[in-house]
C-alpha positions in Angstrom: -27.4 19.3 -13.7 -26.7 23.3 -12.5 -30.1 24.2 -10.6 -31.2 27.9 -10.7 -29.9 28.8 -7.5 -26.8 27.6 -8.0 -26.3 29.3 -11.6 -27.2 32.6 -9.3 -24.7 32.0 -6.5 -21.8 30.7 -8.4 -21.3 34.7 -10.0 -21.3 36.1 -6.8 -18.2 34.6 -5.2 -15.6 35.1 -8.1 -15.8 38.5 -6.9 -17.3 38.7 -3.6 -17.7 42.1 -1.3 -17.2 40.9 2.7 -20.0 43.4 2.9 -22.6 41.2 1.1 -20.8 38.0 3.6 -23.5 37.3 5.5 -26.3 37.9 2.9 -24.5 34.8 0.6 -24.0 32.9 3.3 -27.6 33.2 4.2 -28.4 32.1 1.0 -25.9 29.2 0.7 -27.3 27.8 3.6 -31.0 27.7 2.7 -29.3 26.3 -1.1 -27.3 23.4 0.9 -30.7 22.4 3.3 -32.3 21.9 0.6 -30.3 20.1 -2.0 -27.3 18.0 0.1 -29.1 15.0 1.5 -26.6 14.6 4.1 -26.6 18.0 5.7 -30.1 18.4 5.5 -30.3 14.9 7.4 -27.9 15.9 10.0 -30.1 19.4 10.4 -33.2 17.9 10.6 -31.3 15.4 13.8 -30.1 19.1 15.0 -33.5 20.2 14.3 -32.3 23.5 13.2 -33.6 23.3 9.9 -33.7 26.8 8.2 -37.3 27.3 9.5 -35.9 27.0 13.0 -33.4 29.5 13.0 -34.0 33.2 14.6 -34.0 35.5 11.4 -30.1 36.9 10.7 -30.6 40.1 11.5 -31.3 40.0 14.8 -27.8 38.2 15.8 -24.6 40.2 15.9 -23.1 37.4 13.8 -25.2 35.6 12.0 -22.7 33.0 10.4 -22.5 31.9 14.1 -26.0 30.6 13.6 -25.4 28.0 11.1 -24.8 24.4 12.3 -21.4 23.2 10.8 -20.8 19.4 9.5 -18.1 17.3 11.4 -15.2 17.2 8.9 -15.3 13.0 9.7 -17.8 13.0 7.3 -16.1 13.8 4.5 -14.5 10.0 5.7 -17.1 7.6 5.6 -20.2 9.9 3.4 -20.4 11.4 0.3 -21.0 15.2 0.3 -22.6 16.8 -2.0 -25.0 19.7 -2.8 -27.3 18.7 -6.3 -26.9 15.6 -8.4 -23.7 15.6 -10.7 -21.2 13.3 -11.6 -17.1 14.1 -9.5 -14.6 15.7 -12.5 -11.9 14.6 -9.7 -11.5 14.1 -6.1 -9.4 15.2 -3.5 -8.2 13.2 -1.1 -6.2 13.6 1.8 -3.0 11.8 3.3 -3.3 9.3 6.3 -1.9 7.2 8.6 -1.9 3.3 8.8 -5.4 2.4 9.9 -7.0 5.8 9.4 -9.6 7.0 6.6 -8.9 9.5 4.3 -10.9 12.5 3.1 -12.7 12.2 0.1 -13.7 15.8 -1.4 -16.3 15.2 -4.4 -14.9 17.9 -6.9 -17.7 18.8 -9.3 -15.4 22.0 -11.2 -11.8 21.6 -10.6 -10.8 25.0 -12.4 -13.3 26.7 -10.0 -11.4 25.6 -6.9 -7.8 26.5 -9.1 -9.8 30.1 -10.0 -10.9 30.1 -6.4 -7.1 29.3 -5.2 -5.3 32.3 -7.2 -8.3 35.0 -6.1 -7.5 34.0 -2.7 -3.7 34.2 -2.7 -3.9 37.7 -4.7 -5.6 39.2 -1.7 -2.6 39.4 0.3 0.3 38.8 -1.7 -0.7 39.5 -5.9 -1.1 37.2 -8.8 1.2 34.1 -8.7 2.0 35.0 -12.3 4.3 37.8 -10.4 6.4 35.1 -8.6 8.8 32.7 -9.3 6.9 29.6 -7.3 9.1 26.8 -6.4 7.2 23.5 -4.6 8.9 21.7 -2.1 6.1 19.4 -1.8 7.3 15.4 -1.1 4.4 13.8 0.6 2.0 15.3 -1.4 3.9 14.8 -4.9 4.2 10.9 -3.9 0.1 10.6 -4.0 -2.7 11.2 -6.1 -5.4 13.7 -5.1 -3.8 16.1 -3.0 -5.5 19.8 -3.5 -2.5 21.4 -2.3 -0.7 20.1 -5.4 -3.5 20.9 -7.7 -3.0 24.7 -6.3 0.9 24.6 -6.5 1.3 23.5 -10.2 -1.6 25.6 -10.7 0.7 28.9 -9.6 3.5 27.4 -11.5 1.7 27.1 -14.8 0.4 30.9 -14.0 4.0 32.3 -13.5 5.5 30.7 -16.7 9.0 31.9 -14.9 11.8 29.1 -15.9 12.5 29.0 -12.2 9.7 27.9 -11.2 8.6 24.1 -10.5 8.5 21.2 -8.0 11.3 20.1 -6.2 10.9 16.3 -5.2 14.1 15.1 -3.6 16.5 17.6 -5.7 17.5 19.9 -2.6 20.9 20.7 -4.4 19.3 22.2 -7.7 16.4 24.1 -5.2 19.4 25.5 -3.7 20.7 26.4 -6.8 17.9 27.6 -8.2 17.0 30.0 -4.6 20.2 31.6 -5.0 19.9 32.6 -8.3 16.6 34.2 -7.3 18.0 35.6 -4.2 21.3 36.9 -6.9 18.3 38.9 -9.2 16.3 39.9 -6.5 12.9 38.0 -8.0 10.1 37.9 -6.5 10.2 34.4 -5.5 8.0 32.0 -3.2 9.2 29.1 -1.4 6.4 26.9 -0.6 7.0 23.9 1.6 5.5 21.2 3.6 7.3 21.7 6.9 9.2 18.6 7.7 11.0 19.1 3.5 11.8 22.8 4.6 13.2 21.3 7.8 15.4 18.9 5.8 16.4 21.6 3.3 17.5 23.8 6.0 19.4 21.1 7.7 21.2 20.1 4.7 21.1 23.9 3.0 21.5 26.1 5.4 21.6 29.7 3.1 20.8 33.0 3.4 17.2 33.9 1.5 16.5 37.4 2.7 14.4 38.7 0.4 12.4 35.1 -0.6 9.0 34.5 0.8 8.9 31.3 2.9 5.7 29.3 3.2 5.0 26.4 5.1 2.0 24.2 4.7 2.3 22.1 7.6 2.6 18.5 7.7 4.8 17.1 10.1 3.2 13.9 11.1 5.2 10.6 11.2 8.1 12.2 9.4 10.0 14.1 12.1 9.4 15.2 15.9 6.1 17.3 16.4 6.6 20.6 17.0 5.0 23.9 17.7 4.3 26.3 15.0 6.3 29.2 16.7 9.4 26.5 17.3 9.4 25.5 13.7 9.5 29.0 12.1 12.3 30.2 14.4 14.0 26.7 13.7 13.6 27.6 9.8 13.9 31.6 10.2 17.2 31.1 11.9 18.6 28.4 9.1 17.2 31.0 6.1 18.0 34.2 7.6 14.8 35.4 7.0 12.7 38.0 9.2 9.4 35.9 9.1 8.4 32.4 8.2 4.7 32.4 6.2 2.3 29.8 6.4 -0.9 28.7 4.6 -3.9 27.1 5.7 -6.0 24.8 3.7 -7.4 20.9 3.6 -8.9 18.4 1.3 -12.4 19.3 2.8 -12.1 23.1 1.7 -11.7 25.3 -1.5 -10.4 28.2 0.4 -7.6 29.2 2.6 -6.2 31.5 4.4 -2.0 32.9 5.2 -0.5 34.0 7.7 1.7 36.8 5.8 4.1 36.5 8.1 2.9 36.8 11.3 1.3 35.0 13.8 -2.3 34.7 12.6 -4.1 33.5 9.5 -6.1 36.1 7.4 -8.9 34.1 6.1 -9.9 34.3 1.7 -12.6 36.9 0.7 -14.8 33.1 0.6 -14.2 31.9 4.4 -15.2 32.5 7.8 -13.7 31.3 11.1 -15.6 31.1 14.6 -14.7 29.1 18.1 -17.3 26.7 19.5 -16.5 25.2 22.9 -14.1 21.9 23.2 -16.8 20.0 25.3 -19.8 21.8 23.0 -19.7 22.1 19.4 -23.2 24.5 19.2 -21.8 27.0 22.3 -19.8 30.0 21.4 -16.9 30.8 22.9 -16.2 34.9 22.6 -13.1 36.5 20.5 -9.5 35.3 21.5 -10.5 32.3 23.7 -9.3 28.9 23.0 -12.0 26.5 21.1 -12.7 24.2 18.3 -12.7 25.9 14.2 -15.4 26.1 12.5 -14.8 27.3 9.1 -17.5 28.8 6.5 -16.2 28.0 3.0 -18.9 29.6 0.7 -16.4 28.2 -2.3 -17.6 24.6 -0.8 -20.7 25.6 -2.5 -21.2 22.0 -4.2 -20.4 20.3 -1.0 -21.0 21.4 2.3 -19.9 25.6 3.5 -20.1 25.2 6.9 -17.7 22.8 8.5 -16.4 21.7 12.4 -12.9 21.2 11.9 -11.0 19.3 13.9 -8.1 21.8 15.1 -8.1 23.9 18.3 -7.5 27.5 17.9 -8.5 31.5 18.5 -10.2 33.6 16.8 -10.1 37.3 16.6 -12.5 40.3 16.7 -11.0 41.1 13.3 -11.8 37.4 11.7 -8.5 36.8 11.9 -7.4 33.6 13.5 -4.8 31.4 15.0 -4.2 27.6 15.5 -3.5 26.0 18.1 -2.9 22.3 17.3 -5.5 19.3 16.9 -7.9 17.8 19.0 -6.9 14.6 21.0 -8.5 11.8 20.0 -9.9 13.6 16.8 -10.6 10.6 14.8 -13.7 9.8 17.7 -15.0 13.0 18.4 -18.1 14.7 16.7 -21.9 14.8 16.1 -22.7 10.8 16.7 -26.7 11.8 15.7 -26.2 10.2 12.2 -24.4 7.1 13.6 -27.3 6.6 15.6 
């Protein structure tokens, strides 16, 4: 059932100004106290209910104000905003013994809508690019978002070259140099332990192609920083600059790096810094902290989120990672569990 409020907020972020920011978010947050049991719970533990709050325009920030979810409990709760029935749900990969996120999807073309509005702000309509998917890991499960969004730009570019590559690395190299040969506009999006592979086994020169890595490196091949992995792949490719996206089951938006070294969040998505030690102190621009990440696209779920991932941000939003939290699967808000 669509309430009233949320018939009125879903308009406004298909085409949202980052002027009016902080007036949706306002009113996501009073929308999400109100109708998600579980956040309202956890606010009312907080007691930072929206009665408590100072009034927005007397903070410099006024996202800052909003108390963000642990991302664990998209693990062992349900999250939603209203009463509806899950189209699909996303899920997200995990190792032996761990949980896995479970994001409720209530409008799975709004999140695919969501997606392509998000990469067009930096880098056009995927319909301009040839969009090949180097995507293993993901393609091997059900429920991965990130493959939802990939064959989503495929089925927008309606190129012949485009598609998912499982384990064909001799027809992607193929296929790359003919792109390469005709100059096409082409992105190579890749979980990074496939790119490393490809590289390894196809080392080529694809000046000119847009390469994207999505992460994921965990129990397949050695960790490694983020800066050591691009100049690992930029050396192999030839290529000036290594791209990389930014995303997870728990949100509908993301934010790339467009070739450098921080990520430029979606029109949709906010990042700030809480302290390591204290998830509700601040820590000021370009010092080390834990993300937290408003997603007003979350709007069925929860917008305001405490990732698990250590990082910076910037005065300009902008915002870079720094690697996870140790011992992330214990840390977080234990009000609820008590």
């Amino acid at each position: 059932m669509q309430t009233p409020k949320r018939a009125e907020l879903l308009p406004l972020l298909t085409n949202l100004d980052y002027r009016r920011f902080e007036e949706l978010a306002l009113a996501v947050f009073h929308y999400q106290a109100t109708h998600n049991p579980l956040y309202a719970q956890y606010l009312t533990l907080l007691k930072r209910l929206p009665a408590h709050l100072p009034p927005s325009t007397l903070h410099p920030s006024p996202s800052t104000l909003y108390p963000t979810l642990p991302i664990q409990f998209f693990k062992t709760n349900e999250v939603k905003t209203g009463s509806w029935a899950p189209r699909t749900v996303f899920t997200s990969s995990a190792t032996t013994g761990q949980m896995p996120s479970r994001h409720l999807v209530r409008d799975a073309q709004f999140y695919l809508e969501n997606t392509r509005r998000g990469f067009s702000q930096w880098y056009g309509d995927p319909s301009e690019w040839r969009v090949l998917a180097l995507l293993p890991s993901y393609l091997e499960r059900e429920g991965s978002s990130l493959v939802a969004m990939a064959d989503y730009f495929i089925q927008l570019s309606k190129h012949p070259e485009s598609g998912f590559f499982l384990h064909d690395l001799e027809r992607l190299r193929d296929v790359l140099a003919i792109c390469r040969a005709n100059r096409y506009k082409t992105l190579l999006l890749g979980v990074s332990f496939a790119l490393l592979d490809f590289a390894e086994r196809y080392p080529m020169n694809l000046s000119g192609i847009t390469i994207m890595e999505t992460g994921g490196m965990k129990g397949r091949r050695r960790e490694m920083t983020r800066s050591e992995l691009h100049e690992t792949l930029r050396v192999a490719f030839q290529v000036d600059a290594i791209h990389s996206e930014y995303g997870m089951t728990e949100l509908f938006s993301q934010a790339y790096t467009l070739g450098g070294p921080l990520f430029a969040p979606a029109a949709t998505m906010r990042v700030f810094a809480t302290e390591i030690n204290d998830p509700f102190c601040l820590v000021p621009p370009g010092r080390t902290g834990v993300l937290n990440i408003i997603d007003l696209a979350n709007l069925d779920t929860c917008s305001f989120i405490q990732t698990e991932d250590v990082g910076k941000v910037y005065a300009d939003g902008r915002f870079e990672v720094l690697g996870r939290l140790d011992a992330a699967e214990m840390r977080g808000c234990n009000l609820m569990v008590e």
